[in-house]
C-alpha positions as CSV (number, residue, x, y, z in Angstrom):
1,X,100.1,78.3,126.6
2,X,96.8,78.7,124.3
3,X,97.1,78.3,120.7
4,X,94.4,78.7,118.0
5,X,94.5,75.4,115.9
6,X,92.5,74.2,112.7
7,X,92.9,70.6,111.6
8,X,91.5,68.1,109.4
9,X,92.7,65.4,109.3
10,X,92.5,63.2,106.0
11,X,93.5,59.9,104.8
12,X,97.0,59.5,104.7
13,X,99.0,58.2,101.9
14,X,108.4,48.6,103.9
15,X,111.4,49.0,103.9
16,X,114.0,47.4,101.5
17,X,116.7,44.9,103.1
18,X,119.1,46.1,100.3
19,X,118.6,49.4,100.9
20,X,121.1,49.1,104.0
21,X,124.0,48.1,102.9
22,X,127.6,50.0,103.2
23,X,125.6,52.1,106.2
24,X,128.9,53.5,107.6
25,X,129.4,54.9,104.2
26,X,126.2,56.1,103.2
27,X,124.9,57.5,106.8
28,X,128.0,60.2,106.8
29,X,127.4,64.2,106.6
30,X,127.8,65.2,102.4
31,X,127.3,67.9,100.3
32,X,125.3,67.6,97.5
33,X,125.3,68.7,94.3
34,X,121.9,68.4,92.1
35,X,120.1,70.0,89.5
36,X,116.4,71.9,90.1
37,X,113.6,70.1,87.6
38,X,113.1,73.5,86.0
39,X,113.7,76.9,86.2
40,X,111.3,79.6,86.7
41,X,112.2,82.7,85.3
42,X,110.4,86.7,85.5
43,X,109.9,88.7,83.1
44,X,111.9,91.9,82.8
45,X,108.4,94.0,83.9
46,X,108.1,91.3,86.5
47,X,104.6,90.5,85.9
48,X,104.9,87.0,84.8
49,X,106.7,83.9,85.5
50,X,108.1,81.2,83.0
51,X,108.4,77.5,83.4
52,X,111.6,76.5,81.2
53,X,111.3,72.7,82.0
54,X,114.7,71.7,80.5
55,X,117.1,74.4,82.3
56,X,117.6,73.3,86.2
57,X,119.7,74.7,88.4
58,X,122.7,73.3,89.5
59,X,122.5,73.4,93.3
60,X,123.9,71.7,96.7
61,X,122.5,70.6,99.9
62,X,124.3,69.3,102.7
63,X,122.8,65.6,103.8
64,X,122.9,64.5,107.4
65,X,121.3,61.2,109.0
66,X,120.7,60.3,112.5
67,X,122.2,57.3,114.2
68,X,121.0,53.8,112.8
69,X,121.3,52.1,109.7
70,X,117.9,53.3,108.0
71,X,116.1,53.7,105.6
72,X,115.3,56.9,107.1
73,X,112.2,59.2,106.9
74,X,114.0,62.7,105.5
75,X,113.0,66.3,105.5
76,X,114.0,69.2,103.2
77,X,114.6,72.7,104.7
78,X,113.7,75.4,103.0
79,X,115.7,78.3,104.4
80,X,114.8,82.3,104.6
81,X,115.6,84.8,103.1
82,X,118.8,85.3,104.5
83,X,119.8,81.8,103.8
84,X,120.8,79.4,105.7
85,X,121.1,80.2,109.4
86,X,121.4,79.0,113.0
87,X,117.8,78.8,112.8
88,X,118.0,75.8,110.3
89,X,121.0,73.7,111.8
90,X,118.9,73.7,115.2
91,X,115.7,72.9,113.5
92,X,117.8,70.0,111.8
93,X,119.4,68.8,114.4
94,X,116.3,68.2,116.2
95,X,115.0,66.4,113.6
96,X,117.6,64.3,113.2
97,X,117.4,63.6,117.5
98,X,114.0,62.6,116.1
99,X,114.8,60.0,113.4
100,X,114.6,61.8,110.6
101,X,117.3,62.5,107.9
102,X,117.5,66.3,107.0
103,X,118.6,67.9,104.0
104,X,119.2,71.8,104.0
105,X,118.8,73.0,101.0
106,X,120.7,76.3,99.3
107,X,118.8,78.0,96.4
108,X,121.3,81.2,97.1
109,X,125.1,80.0,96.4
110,X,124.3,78.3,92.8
111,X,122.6,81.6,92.0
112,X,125.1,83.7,93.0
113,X,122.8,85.4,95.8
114,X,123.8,86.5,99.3
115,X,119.9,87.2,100.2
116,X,116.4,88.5,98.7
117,X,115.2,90.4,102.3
118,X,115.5,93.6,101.0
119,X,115.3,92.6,97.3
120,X,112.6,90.1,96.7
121,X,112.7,89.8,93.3
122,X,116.3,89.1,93.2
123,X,114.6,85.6,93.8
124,X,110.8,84.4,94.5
125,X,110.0,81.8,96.1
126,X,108.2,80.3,93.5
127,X,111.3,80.1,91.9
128,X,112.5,77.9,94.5
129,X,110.0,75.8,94.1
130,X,111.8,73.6,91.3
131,X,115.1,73.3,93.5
132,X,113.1,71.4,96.4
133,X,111.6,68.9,94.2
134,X,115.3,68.4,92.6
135,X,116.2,67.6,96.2
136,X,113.2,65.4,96.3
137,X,114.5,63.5,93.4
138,X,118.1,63.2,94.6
139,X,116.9,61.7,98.3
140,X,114.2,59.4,96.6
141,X,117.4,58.0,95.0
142,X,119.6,57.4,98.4
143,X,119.3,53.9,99.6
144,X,119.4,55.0,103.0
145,X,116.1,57.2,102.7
146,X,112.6,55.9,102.8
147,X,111.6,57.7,99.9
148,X,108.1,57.2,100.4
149,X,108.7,59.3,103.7
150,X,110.1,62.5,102.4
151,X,108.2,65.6,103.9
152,X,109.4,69.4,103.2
153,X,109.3,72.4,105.2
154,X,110.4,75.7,105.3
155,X,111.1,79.2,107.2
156,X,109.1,82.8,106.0
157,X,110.7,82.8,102.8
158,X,111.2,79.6,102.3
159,X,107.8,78.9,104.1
160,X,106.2,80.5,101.1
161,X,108.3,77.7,99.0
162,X,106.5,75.4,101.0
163,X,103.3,76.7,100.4
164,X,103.9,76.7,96.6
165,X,105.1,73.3,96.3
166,X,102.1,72.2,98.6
167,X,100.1,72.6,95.7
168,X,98.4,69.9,93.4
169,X,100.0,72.3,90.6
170,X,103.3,71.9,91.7
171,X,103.1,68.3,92.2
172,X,102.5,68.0,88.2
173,X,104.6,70.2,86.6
174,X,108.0,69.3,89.0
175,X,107.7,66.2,90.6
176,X,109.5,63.5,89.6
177,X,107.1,61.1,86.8
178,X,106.7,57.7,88.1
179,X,108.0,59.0,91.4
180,X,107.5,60.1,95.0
181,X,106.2,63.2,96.0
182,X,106.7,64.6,99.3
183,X,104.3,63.3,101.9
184,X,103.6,66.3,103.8
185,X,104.8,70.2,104.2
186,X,105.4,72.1,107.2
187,X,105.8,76.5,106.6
188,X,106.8,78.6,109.3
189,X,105.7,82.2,109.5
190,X,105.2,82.3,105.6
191,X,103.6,85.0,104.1
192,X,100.1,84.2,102.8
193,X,98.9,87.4,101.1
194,X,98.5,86.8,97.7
195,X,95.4,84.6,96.7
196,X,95.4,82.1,93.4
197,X,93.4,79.3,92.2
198,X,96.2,76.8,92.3
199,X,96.3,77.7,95.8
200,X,93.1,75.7,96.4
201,X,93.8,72.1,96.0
202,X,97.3,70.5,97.7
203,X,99.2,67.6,97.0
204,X,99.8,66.5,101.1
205,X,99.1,67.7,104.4
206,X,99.9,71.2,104.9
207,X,100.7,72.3,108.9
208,X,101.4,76.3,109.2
209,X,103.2,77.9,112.4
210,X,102.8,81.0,112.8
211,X,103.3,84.1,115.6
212,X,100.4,86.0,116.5
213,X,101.9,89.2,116.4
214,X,104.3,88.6,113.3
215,X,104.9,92.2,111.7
216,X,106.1,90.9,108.4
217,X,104.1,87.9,107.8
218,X,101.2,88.6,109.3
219,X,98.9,85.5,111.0
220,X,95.6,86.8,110.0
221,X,95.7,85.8,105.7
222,X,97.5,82.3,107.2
223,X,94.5,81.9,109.1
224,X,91.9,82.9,106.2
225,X,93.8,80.3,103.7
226,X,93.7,77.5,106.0
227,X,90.2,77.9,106.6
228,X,89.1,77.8,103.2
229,X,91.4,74.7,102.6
230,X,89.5,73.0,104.9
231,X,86.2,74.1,103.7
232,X,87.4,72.5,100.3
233,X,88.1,69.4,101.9
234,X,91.6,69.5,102.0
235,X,93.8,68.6,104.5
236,X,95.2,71.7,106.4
237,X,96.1,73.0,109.6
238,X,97.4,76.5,111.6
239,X,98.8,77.2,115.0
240,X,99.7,80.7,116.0
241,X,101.8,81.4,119.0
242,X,100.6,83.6,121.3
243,X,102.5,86.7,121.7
244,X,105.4,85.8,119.2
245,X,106.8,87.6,116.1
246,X,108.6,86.8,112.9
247,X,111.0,84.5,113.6
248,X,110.5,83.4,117.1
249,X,112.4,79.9,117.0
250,X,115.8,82.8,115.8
251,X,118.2,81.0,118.0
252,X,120.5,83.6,120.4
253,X,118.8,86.3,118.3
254,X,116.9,88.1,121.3
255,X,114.8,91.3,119.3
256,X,116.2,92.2,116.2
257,X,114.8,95.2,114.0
258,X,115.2,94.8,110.3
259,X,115.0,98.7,108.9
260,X,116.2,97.6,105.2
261,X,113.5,94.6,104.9
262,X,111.3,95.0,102.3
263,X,108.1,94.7,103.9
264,X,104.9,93.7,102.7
265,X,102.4,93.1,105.4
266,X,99.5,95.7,104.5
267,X,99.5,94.0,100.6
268,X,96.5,91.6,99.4
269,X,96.1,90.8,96.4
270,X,94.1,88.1,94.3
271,X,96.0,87.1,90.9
272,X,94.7,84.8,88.3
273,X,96.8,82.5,88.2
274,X,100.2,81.4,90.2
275,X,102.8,82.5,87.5
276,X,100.4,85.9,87.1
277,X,100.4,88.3,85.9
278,X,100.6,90.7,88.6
279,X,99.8,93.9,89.5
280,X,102.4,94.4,91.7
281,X,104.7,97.4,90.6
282,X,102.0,100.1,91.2
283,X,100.3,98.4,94.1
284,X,102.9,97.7,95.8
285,X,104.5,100.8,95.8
286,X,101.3,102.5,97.6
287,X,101.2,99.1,100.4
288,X,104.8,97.8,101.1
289,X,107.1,99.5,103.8
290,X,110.5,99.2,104.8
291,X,111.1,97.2,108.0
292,X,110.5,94.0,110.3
293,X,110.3,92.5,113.4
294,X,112.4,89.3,114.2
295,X,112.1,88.1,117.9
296,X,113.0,85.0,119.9
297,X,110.8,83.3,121.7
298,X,111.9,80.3,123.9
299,X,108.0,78.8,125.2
300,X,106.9,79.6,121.4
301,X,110.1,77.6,120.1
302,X,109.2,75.0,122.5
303,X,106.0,74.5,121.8
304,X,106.9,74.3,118.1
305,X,109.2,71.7,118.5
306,X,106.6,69.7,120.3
307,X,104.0,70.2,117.7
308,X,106.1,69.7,114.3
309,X,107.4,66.4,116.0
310,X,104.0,65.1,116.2
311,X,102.6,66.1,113.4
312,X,105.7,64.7,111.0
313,X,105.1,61.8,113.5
314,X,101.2,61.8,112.6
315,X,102.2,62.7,108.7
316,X,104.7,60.4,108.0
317,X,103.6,57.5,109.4
């Protein structure tokens, strides 16, 4: 299979003998419950977003560790916009074959919402972006996680979380002070349409996967950011899957037509900044559609899992 890739690779950013103790205890399958740094909020004409730094969230996640007594490198998942899936579990579960502790992360059940596919402003992902750098603080706190080997990533909508908290901007406002920060970020099939200055300059190594002939998140803008990442010296990199759509890690999902999405595909837009404001109620009335395109694809899963496995090797080393 041939795949368009563009890297750079940059310079990278001991374990703790009583960080092991009680693994039996400590290394079981938990929920957790946590609270977001902040909470973003829009503004009734949804042109703007808020930071309100002193009202998190209270949210859950559910912790799993692979076999071993650790520390243990971890990753966050981000789900989409239908919340968490099969999709997730198997991408955890391989991770966890890997080494890697995994925490799937719900933004939807402490907010009270079933999904944002065919609402997205029930809840944007820049809103999530405070609720992954909660989880960041609650693993940087778990004795049995290297907490200087915390990497996040996440699926389309939660891909675009991903992207978000990628940046240097993110790092400062919601990271913890005196803390970690996650080491690297890994978005599949995210949606990279919209165009800000914060967008330029990010905290970690960023890795995009991508189909070629995603209908809803469309390869093309993916392609255009990365580039001018790397141009600014940052340390970036896409691979789109030949022949795949939205999607195409869906486990058991075969071809699936979404005719409520909200789709956005045909929008571009440039804002000034990433809370706004935007110019979104007009435009994208004239640009968005209804409907996707979600399809499995086994040799684009696979090669996925190869890739992401190397580079959270590469990234996290």
């Amino acid at each position: 299979m041939s795949m368009r890739t563009l890297t750079l690779a940059g310079i990278l950013f001991g374990t703790c003998t009583a960080c092991v103790a009680e693994p039996r205890i400590l290394h079981q399958q938990s929920t957790i419950s946590f609270t977001s740094t902040a909470s973003i909020e829009l503004s009734n004409d949804q042109s703007r977003f808020t930071v309100k730094p002193k009202d998190g969230v209270s949210l859950s996640g559910s912790l799993q560790f692979p076999p071993g007594d650790g520390p243990f490198p971890a990753v966050v998942l981000a789900h989409g916009c239908n919340g968490i899936g099969q999709t997730e579990r198997a991408w955890a579960e391989a991770l966890r074959t890997w080494g890697y502790a995994t925490f799937l992360l719900d933004s939807f059940a402490g907010r009270n919402v079933a999904e944002v596919c065919t609402n997205p402003w029930a809840l944007a992902p820049l809103q999530r972006v405070p609720d992954v750098f909660g989880a960041l603080r609650v693993l940087a706190g778990n004795p049995s996680i290297d907490a200087r080997r915390i990497a996040l990533m996440g699926f389309s909508h939660g891909g675009i979380v991903a992207l978000n908290a990628a940046t240097t901007w993110a790092f400062r406002t919601f990271a913890p002070k005196s803390g970690p920060s996650f080491r690297a970020f890994i978005a599949l099939y995210p949606y990279c349409n919209v165009s800000f200055p914060e967008q330029a300059q990010i905290s970690g190594p960023l890795r995009i996967h991508i189909g070629e002939l995603d209908d809803w998140t469309p390869a093309v803008p993916c392609e255009r950011m990365t580039s001018h990442l790397v141009k600014r010296g940052q340390n970036a990199g896409i691979t789109v899957y030949p022949g795949a759509h939205h999607g195409f890690d869906a486990v058991d999902a075969g071809r699936i037509l979404l005719p409520e999405a909200v789709n956005a595909a045909a929008c571009s837009f440039d804002i000034p900044s990433i809370l706004g404001p935007f110019p979104f109620r007009d435009a994208l009335a004239r640009c968005t559609r209804k409907g996707a395109t979600v399809e499995e694809n086994t040799a684009a899963t696979a090669a996925a899992r190869n890739n992401v496995r190397m580079e959270i090797e590469e990234l996290l080393d």
